[in-house]
C-alpha positions as CSV (number, residue, x, y, z in Angstrom):
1,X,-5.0,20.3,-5.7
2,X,-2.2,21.9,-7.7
3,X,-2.6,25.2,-5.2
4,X,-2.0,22.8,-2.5
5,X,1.3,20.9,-4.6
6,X,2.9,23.9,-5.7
7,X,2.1,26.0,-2.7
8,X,3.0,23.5,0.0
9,X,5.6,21.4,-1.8
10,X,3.7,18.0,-0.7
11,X,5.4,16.0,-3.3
12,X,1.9,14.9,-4.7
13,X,2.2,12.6,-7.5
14,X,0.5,9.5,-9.1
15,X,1.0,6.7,-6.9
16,X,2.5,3.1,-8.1
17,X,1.2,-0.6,-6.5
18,X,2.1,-3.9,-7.3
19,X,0.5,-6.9,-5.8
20,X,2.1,-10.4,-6.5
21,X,-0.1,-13.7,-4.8
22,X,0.0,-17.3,-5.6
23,X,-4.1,-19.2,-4.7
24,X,-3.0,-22.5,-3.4
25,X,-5.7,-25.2,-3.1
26,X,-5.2,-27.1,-0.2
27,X,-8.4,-29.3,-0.2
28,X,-11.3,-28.9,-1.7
29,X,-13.1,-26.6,0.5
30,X,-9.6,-24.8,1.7
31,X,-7.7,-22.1,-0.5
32,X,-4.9,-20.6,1.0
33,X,-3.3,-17.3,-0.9
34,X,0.0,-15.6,0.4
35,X,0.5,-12.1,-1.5
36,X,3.2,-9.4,-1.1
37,X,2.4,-6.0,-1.8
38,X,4.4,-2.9,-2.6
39,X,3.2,0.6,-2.5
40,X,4.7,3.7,-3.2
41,X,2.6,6.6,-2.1
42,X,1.4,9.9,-4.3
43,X,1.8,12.0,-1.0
44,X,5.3,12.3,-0.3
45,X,4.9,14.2,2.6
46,X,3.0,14.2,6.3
47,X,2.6,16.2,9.5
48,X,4.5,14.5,12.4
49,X,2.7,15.4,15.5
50,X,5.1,18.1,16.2
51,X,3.3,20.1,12.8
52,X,6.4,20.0,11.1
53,X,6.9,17.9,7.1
54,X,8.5,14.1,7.3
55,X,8.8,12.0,4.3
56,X,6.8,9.5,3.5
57,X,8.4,5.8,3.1
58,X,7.5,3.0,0.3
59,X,5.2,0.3,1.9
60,X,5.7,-3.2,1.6
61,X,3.5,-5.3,3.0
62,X,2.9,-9.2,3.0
63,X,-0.6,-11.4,3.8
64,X,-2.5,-14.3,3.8
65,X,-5.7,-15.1,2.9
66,X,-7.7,-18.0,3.6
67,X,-10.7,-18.9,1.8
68,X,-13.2,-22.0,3.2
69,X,-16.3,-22.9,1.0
70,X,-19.0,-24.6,2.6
């Protein structure tokens, strides 16, 4: 791997996440959990699918979860 960084400049790096969620209990058998995520990713750096380098953008991503118990 650090042939590959130094040779290819491909920006890697340690990668940072943060996940933030909230459990809700509905009833007593339903749990609802809405979450937001943020991720900024150790590869900098892709192939588009002309071969050439783009850059690589901070996700952010939101959810839901739903949880049922029988």
């Amino acid at each position: 791997v650090p042939y590959l960084r130094e040779r290819f400049d491909l920006g890697l790096d340690h990668e940072d996440a943060i996940e933030v969620f909230y459990n809700v209990a509905v009833t007593p058998w339903l749990s609802v959990s809405p979450n937001f995520q943020f991720i900024s990713p150790a590869l900098d750096r892709t192939l588009d699918s002309s071969g050439n380098f783009k850059n690589l953008d901070d996700i952010y991503m939101a959810g839901v979860r739903i949880g049922v118990r029988f």
